[in-house]
DSSP file (Angstrom, degrees, kcal/mol; ACC not computed):
  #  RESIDUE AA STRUCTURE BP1 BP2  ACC     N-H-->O    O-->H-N    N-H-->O    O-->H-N    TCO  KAPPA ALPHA  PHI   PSI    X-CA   Y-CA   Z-CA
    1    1 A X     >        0   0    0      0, 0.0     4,-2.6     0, 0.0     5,-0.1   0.000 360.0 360.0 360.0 -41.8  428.1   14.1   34.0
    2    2 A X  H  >  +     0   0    0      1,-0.2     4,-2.3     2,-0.2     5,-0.1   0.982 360.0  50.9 -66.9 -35.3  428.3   17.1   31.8
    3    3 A X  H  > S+     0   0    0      2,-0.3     4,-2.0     1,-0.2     3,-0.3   0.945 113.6  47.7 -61.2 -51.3  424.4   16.4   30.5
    4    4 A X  H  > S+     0   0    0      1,-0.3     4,-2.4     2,-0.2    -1,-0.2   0.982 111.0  54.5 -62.2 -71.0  423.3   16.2   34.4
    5    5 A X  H  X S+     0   0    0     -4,-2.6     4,-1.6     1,-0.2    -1,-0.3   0.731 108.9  42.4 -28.0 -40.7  425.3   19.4   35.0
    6    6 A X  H  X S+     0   0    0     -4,-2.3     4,-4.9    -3,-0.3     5,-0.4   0.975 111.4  57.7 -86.7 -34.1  423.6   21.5   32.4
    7    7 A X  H  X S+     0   0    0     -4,-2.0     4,-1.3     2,-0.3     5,-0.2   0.855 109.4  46.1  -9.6 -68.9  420.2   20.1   33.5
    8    8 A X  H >X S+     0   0    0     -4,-2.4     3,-2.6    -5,-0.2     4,-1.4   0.965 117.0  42.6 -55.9 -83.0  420.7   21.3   37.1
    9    9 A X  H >X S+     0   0    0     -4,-1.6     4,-2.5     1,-0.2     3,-0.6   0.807 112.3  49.9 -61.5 -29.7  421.8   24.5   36.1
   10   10 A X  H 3< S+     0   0    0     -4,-4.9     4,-0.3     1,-0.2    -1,-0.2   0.733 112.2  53.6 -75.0  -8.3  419.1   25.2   33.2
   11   11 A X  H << S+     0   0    0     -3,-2.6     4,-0.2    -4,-1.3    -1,-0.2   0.740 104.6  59.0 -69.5 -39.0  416.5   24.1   35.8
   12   12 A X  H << S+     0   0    0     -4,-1.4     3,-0.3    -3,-0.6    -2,-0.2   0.861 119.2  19.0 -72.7 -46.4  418.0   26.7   38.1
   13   13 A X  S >X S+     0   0    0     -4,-2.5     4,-2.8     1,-0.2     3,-1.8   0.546  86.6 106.0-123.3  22.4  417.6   29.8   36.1
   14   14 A X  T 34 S+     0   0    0     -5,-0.3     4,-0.3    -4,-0.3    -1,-0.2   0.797  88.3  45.6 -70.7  -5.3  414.8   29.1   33.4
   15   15 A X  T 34 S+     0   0    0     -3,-0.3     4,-0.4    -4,-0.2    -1,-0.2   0.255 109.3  54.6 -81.2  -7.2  412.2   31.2   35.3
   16   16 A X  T <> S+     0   0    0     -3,-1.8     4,-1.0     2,-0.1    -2,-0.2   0.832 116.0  39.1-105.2  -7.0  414.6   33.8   35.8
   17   17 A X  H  X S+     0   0    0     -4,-2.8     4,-2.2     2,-0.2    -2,-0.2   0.679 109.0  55.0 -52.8 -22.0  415.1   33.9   32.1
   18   18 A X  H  > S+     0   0    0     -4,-0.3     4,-2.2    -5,-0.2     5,-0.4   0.896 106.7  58.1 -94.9 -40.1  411.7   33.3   31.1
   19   19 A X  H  4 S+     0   0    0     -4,-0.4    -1,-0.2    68,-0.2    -2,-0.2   0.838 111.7  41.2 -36.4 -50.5  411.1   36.6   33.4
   20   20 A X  H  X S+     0   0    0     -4,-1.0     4,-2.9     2,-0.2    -1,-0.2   0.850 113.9  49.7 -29.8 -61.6  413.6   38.6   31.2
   21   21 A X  H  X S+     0   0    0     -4,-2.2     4,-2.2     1,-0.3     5,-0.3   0.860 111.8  49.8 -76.0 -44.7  412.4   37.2   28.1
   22   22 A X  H  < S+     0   0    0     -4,-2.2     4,-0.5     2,-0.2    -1,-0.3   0.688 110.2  52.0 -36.3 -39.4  408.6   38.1   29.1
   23   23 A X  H  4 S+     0   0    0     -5,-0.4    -2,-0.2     2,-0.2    -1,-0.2   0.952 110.1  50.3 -75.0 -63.8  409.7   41.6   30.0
   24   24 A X  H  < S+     0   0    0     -4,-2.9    -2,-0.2     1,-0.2    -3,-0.1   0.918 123.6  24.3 -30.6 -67.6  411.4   42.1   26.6
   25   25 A X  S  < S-     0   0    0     -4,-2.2    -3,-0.2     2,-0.2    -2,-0.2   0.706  79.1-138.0-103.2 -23.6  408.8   41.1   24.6
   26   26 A X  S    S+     0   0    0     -4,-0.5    56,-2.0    -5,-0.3     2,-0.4   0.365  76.4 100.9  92.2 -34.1  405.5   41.5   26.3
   27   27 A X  B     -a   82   0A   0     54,-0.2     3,-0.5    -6,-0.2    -2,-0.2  -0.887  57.3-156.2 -99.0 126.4  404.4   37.7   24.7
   28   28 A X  S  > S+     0   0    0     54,-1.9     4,-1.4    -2,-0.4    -1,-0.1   0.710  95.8  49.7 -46.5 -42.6  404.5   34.7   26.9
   29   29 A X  T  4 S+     0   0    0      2,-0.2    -1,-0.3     1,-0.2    54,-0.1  -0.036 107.3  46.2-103.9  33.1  404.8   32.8   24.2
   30   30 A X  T  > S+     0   0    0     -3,-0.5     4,-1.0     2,-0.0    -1,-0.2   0.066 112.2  54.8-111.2 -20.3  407.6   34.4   22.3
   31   31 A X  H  > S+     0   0    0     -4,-0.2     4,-1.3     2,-0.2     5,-0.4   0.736 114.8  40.8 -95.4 -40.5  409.6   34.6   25.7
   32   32 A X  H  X S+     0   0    0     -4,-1.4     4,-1.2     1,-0.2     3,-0.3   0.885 107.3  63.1 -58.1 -24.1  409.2   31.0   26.0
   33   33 A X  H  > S+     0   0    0      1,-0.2     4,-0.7     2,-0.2    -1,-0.2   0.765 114.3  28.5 -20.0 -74.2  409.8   30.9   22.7
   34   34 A X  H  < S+     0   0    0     -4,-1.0    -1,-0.2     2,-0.2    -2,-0.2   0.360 111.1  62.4-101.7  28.4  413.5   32.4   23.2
   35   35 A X  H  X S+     0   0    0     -4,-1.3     4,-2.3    -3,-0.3     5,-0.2   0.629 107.0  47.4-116.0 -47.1  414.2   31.1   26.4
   36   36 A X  H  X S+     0   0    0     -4,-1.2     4,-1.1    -5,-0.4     5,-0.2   0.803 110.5  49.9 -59.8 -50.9  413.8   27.6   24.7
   37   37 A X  H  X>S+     0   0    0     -4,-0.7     4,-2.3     2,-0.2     5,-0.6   0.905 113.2  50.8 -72.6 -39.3  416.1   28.5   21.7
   38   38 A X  H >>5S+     0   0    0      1,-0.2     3,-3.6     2,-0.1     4,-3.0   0.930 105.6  58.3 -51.0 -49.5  419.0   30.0   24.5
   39   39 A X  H 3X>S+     0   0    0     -4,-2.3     4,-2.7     1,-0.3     5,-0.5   0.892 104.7  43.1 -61.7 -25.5  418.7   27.2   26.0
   40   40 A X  H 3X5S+     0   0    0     -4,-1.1     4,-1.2    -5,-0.2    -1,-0.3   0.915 112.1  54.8 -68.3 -24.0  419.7   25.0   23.0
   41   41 A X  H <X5S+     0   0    0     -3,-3.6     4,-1.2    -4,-2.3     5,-0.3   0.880 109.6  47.2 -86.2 -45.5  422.4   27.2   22.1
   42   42 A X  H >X<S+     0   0    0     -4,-3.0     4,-6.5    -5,-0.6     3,-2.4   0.995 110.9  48.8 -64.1 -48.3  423.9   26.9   25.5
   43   43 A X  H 3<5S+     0   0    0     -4,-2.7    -1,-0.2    -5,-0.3     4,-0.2   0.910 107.4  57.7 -72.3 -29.6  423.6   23.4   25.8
   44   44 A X  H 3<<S+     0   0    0     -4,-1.2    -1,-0.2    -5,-0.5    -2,-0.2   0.918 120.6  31.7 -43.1 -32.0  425.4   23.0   22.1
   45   45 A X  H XX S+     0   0    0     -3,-2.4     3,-4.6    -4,-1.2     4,-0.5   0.678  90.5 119.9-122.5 -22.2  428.1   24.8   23.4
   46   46 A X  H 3X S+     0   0    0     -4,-6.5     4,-1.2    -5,-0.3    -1,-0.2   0.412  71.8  58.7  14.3 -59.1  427.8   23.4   27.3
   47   47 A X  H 34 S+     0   0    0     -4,-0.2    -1,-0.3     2,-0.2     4,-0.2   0.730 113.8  39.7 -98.3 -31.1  431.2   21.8   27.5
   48   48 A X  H <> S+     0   0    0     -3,-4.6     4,-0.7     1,-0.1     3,-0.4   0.946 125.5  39.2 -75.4 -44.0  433.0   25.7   26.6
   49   49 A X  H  X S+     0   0    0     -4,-0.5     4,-0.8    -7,-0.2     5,-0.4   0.456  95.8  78.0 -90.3  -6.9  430.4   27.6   28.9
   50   50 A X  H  < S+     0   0    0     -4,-1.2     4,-0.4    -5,-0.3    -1,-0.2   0.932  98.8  43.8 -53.6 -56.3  430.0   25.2   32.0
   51   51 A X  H  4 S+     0   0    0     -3,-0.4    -1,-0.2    -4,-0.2    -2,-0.2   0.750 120.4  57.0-115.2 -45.8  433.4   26.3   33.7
   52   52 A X  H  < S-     0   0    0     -4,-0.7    -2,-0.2     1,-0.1    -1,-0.2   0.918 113.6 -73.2 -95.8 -45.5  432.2   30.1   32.7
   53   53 A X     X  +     0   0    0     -4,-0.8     4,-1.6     0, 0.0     3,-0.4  -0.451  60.5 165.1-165.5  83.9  429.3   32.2   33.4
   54   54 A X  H  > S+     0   0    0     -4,-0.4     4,-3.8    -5,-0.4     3,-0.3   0.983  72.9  64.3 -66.9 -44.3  426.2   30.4   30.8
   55   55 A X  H  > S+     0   0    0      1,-0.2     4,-0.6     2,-0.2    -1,-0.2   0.707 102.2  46.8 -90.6   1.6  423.5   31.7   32.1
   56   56 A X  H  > S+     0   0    0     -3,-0.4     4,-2.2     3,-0.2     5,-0.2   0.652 111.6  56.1 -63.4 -28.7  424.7   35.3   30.9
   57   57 A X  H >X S+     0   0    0     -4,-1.6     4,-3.4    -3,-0.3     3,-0.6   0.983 104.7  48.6 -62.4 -55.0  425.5   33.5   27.6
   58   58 A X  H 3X S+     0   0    0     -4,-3.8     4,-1.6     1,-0.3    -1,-0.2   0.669 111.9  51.3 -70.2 -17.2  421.8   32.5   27.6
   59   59 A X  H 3X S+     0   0    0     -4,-0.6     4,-1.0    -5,-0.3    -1,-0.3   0.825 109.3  49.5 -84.8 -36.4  420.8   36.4   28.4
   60   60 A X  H <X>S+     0   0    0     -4,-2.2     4,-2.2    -3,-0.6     5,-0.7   0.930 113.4  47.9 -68.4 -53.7  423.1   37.6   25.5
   61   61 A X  H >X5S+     0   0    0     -4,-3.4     4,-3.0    -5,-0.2     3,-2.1   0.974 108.7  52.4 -48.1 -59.7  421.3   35.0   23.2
   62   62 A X  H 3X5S+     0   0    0     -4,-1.6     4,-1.4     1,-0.3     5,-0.3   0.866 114.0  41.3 -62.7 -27.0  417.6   35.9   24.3
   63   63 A X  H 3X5S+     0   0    0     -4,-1.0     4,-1.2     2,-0.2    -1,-0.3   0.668 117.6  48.8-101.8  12.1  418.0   40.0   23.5
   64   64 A X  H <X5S+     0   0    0     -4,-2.2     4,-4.0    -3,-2.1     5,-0.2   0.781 111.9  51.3 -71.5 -49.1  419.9   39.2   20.3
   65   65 A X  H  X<S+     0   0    0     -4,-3.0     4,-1.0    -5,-0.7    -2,-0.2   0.791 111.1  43.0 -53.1 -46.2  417.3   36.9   19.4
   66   66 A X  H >X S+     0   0    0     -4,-1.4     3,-0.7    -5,-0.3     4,-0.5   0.915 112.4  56.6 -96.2 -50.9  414.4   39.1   19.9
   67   67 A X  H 3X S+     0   0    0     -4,-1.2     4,-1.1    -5,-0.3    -2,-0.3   0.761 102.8  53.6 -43.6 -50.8  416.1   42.0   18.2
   68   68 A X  H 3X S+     0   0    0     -4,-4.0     4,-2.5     2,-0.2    -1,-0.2   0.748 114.2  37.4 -34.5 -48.2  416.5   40.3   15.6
   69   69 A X  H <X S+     0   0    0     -4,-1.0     4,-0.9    -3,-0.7     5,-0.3   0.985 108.2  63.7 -57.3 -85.0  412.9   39.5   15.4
   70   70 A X  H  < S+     0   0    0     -4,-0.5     5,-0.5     1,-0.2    -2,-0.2   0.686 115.8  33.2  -7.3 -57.4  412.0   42.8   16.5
   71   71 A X  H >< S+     0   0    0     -4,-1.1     3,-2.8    -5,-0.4    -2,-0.3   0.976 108.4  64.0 -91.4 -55.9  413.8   44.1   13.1
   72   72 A X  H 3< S+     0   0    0     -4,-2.5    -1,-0.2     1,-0.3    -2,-0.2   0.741 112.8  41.2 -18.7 -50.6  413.0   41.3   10.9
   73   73 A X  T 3< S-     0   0    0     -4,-0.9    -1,-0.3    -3,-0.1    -2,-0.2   0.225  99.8-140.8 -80.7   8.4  409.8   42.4   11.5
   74   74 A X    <   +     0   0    0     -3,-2.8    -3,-0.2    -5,-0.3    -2,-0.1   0.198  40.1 158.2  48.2  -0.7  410.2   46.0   11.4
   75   75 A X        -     0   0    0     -5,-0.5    -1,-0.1    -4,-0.1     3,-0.1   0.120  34.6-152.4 -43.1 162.3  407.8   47.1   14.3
   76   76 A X  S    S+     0   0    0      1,-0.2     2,-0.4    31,-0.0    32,-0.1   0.574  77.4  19.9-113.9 -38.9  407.9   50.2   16.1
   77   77 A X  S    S-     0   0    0     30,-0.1    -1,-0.2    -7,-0.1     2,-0.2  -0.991  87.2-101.3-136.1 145.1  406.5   49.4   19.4
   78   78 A X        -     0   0    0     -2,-0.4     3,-0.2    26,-0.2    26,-0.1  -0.288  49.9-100.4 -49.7 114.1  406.2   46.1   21.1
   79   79 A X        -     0   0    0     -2,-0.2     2,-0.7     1,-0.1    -1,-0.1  -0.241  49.6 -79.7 -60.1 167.2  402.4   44.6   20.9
   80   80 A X  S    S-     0   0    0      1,-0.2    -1,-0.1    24,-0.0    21,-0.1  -0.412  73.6 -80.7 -26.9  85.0  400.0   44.8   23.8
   81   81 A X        -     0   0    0     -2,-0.7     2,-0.3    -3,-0.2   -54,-0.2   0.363  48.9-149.0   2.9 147.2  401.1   42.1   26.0
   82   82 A X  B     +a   27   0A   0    -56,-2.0   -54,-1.9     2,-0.2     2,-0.3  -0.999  51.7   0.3-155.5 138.7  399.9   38.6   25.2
   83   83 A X  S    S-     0   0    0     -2,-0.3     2,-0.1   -56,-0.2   -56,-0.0  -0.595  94.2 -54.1  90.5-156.7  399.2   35.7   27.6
   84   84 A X        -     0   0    0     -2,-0.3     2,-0.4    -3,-0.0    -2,-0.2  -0.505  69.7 -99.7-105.0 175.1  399.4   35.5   31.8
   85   85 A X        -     0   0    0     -2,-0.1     3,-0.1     1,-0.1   -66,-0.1  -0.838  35.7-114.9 -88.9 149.5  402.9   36.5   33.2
   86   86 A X    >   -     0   0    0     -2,-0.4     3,-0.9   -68,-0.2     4,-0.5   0.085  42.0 -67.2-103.2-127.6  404.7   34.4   33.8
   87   87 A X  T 3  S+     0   0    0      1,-0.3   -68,-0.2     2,-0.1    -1,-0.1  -0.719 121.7  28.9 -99.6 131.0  406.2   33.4   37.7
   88   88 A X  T 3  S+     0   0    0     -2,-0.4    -1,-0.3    -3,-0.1    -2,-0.1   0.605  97.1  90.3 113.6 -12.5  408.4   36.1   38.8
   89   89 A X  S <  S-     0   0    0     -3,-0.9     2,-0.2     1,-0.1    -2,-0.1   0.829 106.8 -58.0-120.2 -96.2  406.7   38.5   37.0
   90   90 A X        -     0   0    0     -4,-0.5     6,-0.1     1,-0.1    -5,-0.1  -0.730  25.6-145.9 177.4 155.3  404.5   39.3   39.7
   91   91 A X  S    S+     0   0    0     -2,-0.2     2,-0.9     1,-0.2    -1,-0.1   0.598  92.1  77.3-104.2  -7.9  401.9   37.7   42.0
   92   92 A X  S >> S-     0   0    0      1,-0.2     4,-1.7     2,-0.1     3,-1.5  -0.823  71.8-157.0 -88.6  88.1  400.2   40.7   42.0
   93   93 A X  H 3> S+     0   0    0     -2,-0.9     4,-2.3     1,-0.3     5,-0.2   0.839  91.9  53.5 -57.1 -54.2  398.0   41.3   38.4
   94   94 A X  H 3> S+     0   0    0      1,-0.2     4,-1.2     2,-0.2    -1,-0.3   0.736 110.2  43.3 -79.8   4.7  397.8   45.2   38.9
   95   95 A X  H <>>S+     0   0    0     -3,-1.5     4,-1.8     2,-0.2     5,-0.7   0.798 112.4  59.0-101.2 -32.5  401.7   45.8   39.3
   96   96 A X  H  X5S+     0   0    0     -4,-1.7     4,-3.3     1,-0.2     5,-0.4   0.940 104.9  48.1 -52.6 -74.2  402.0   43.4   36.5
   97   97 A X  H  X5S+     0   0    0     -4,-2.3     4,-2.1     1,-0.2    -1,-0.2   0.809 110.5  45.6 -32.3 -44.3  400.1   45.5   34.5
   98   98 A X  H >X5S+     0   0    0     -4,-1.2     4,-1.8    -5,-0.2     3,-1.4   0.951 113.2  56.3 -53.1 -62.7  401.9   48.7   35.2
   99   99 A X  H 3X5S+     0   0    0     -4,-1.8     4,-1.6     1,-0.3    -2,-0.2   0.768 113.6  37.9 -30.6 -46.0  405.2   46.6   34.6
  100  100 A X  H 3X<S+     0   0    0     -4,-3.3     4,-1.1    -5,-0.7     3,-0.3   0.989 117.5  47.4 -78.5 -36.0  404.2   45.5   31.2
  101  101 A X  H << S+     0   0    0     -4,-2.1    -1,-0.2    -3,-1.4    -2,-0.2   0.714 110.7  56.5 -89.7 -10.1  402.5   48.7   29.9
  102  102 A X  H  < S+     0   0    0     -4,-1.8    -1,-0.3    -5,-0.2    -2,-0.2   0.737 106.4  44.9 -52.4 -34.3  405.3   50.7   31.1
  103  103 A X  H >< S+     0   0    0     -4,-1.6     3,-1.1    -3,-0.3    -2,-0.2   0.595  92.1  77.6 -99.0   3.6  407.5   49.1   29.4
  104  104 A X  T 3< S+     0   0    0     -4,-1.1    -1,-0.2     1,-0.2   -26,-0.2   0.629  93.9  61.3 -13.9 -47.5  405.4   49.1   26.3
  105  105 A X  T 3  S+     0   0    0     -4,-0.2     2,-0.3   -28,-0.1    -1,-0.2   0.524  89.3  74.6 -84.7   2.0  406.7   52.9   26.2
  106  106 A X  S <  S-     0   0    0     -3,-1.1     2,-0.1     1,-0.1    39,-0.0  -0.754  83.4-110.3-112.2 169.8  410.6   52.4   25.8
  107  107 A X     >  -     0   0    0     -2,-0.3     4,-1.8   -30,-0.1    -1,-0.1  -0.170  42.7 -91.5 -63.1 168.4  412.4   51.2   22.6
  108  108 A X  T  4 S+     0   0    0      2,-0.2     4,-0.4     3,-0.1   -41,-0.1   0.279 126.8  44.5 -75.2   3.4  413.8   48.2   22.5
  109  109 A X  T >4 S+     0   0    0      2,-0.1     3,-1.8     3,-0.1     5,-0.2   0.669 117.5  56.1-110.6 -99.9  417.5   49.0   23.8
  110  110 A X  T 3> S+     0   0    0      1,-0.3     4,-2.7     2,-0.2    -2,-0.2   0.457 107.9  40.3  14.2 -90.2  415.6   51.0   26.3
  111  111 A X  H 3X S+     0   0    0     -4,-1.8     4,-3.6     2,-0.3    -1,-0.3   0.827 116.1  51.6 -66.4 -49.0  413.6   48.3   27.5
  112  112 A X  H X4 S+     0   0    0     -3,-1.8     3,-1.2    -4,-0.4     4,-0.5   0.838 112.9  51.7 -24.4 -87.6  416.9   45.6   27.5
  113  113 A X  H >> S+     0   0    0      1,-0.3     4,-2.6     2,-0.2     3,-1.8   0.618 110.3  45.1 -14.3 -70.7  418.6   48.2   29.4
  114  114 A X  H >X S+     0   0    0     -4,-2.7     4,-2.5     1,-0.3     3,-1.8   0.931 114.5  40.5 -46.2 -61.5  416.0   48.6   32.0
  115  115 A X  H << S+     0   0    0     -4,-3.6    -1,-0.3    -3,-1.2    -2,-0.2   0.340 117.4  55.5 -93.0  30.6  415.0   44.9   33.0
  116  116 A X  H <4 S+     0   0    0     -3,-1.8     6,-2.3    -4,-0.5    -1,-0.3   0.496 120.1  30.0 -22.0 -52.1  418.7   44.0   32.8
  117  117 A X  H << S+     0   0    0     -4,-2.6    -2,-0.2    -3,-1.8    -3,-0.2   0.908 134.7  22.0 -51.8 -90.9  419.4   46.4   34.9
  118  118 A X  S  < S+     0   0    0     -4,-2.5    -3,-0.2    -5,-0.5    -4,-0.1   0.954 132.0  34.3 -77.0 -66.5  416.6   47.0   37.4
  119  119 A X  S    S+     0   0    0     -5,-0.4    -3,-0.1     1,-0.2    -4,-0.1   0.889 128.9  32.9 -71.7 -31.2  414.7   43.5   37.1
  120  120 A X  S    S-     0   0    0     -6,-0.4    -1,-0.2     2,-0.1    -3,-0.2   0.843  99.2-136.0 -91.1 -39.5  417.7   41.1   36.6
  121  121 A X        +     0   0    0      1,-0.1    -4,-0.2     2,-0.0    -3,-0.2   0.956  43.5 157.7  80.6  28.6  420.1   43.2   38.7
  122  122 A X        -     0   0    0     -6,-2.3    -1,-0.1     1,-0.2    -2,-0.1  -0.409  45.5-105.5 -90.3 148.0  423.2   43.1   36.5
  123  123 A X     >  -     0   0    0     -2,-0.2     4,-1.1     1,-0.1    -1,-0.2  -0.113  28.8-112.2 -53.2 168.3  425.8   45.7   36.7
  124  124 A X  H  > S+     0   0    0      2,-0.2     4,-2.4     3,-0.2     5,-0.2   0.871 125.2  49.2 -81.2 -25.9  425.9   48.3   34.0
  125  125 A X  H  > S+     0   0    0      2,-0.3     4,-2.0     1,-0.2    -1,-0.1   0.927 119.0  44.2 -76.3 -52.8  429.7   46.4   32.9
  126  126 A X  H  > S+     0   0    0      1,-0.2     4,-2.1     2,-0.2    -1,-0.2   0.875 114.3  45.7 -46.3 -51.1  427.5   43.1   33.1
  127  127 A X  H  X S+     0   0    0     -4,-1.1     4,-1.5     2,-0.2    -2,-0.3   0.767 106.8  55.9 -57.8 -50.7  424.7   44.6   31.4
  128  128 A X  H  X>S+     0   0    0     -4,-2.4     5,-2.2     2,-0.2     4,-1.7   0.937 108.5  55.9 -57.8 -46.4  427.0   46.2   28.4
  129  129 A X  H ><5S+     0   0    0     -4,-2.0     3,-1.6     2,-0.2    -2,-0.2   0.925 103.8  52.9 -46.6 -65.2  428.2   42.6   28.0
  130  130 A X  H 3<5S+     0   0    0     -4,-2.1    -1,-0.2     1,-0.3    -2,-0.2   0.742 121.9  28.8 -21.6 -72.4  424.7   41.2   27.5
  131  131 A X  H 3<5S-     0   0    0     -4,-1.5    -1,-0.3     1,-0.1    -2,-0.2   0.218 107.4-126.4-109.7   7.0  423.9   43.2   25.1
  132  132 A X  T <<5 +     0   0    0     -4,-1.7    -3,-0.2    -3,-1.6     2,-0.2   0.779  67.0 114.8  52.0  55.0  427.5   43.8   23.6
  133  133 A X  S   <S-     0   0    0     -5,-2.2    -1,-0.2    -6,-0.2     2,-0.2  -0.615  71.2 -77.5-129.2-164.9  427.6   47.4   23.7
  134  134 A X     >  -     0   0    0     -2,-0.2     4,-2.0     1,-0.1    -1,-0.1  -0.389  36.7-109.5 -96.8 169.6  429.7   49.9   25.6
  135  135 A X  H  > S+     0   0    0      1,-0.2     4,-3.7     2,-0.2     5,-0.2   0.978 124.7  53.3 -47.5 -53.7  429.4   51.0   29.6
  136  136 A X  H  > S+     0   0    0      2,-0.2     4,-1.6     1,-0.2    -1,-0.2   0.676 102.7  53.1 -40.3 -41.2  428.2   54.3   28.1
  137  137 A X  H >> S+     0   0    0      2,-0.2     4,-2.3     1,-0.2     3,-1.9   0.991 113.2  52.1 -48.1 -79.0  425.3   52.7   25.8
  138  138 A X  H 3X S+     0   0    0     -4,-2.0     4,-2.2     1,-0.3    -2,-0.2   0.643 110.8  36.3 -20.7 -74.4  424.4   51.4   28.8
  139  139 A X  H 3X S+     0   0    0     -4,-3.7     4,-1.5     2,-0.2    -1,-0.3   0.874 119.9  52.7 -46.8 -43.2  424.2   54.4   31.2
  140  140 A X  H <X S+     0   0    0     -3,-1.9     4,-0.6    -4,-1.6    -1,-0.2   0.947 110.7  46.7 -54.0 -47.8  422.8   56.7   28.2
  141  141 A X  H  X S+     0   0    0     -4,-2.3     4,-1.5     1,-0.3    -1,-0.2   0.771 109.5  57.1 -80.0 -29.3  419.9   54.1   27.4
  142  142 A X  H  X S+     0   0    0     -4,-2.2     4,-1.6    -5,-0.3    -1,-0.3   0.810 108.4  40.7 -79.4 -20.8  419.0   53.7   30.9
  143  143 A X  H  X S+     0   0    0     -4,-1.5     4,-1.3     2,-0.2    -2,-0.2   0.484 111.7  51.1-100.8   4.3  418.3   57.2   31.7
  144  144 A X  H  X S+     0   0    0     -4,-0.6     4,-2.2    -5,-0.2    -1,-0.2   0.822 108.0  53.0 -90.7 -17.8  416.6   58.2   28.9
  145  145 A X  H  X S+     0   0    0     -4,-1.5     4,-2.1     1,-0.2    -2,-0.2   0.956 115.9  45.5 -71.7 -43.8  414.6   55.1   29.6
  146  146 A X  H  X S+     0   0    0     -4,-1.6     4,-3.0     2,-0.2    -1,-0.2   0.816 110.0  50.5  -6.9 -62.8  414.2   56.9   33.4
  147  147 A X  H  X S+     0   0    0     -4,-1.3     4,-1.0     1,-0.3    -1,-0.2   0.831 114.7  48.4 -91.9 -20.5  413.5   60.3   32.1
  148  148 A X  H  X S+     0   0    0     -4,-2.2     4,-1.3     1,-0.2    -1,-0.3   0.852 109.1  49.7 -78.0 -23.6  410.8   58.6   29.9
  149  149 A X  H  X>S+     0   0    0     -4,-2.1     4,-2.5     1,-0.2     5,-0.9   0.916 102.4  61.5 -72.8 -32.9  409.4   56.8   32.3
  150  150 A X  H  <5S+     0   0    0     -4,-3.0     4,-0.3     3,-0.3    -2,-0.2   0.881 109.0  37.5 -44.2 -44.9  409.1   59.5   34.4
  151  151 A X  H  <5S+     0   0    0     -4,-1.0    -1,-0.2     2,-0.1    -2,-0.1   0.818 136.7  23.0 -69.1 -39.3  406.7   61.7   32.2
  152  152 A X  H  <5S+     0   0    0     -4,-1.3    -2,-0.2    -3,-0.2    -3,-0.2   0.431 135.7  25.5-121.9  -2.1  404.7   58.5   30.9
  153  153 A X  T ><5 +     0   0    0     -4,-2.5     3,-2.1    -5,-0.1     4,-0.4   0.497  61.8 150.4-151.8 -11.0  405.2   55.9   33.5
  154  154 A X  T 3><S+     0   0    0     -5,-0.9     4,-1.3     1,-0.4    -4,-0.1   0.610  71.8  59.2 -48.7 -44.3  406.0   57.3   36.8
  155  155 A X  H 3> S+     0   0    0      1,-0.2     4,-0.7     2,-0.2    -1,-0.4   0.689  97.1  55.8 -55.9  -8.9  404.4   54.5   38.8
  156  156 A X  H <> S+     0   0    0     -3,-2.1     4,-2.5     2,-0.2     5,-0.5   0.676 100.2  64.7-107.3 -20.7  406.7   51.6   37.4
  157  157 A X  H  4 S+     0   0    0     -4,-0.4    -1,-0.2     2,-0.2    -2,-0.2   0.785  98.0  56.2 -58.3 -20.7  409.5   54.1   38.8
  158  158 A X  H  < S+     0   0    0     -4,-1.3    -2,-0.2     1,-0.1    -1,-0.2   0.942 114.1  41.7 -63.3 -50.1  407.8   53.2   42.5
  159  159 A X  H  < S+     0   0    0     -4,-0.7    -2,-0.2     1,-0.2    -1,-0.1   0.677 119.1  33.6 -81.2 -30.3  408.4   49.8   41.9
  160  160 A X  S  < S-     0   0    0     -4,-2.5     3,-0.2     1,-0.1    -1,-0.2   0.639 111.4-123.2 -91.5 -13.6  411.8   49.2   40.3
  161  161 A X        -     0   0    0     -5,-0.5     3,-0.1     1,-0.1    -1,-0.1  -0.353  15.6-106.7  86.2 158.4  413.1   52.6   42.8
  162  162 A X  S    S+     0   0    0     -2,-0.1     3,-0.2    -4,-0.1    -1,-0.1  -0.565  93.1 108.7-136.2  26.1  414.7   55.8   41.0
  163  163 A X        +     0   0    0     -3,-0.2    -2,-0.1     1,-0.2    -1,-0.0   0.568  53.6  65.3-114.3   0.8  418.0   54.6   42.5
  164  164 A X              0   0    0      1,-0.2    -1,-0.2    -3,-0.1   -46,-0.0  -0.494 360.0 360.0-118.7  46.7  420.1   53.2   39.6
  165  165 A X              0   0    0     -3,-0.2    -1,-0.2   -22,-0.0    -2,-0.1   0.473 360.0 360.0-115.7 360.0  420.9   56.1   37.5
């Protein structure tokens, strides 16, 4: 029963993870990449996480996971997008494009923040969890990500709205 349970539910939200993970990183295959690894970790641990909220678990895993990578590798900016988007993204190629090359332009706490936020639609108290930092982090790191898109990005502010600050 429990194996059918996590089935169902990891059927239910791998696309809106793999959306996340996509956003993060800009690589298709690097959000499938950790979207695949949450998922293992959740199902390891399945039998504690059923009863509580998993697929937040599986969002904490995927932006630990790519920081980590992110610093392993020591980069400064996020490459050039690589691959299609994937579904969810958007059906539209040029708003994808803003989406990704906007977000090209935040840091990587930045960039959490935002499509936590704005694309997932987490609270900032939800959102602090993810990423296991405080309410404040949150709020700080989202309006500087704001006031930068605004100067460099202004169009991906049309599309998520200017309304969560």
């Amino acid at each position: 029963m429990q194996e059918q349970e996590f089935t169902e539910w990891a059927a239910g939200c791998q696309r809106t993870l793999l959306r996340s993970a996509y956003l993060l990183t800009g690589d298709l295959h690097r959000a499938q990449d950790l979207v695949q690894e949450a998922l293992v970790k959740v199902a390891l641990r399945w039998s504690q996480l059923r009863e509580g909220n998993p697929t937040a678990y599986a969002r904490r895993i995927i932006v630990r996971d790519n920081v980590s990578w992110w610093r392993r590798r020591r980069e400064t900016a996020v490459a050039e997008p690589e691959g299609p988007a994937p579904d969810g993204v958007s059906s539209d190629p040029v708003t994808a494009m803003v989406v990704r090359r906007a977000l090209l332009r935040l840091t990587p706490a930045q960039r959490a923040v935002l499509v936590l936020r704005h694309f997932d639609d987490l609270s900032e108290r939800e959102t602090a969890d993810v990423l296991g930092v405080s309410v404040g982090t949150v709020k700080s790191q989202n309006a500087a990500a704001l006031a930068r898109l605004r100067t460099g990005a202004p169009e991906l502010l049309d599309l998520i709205g200017d309304h969560h600050e």
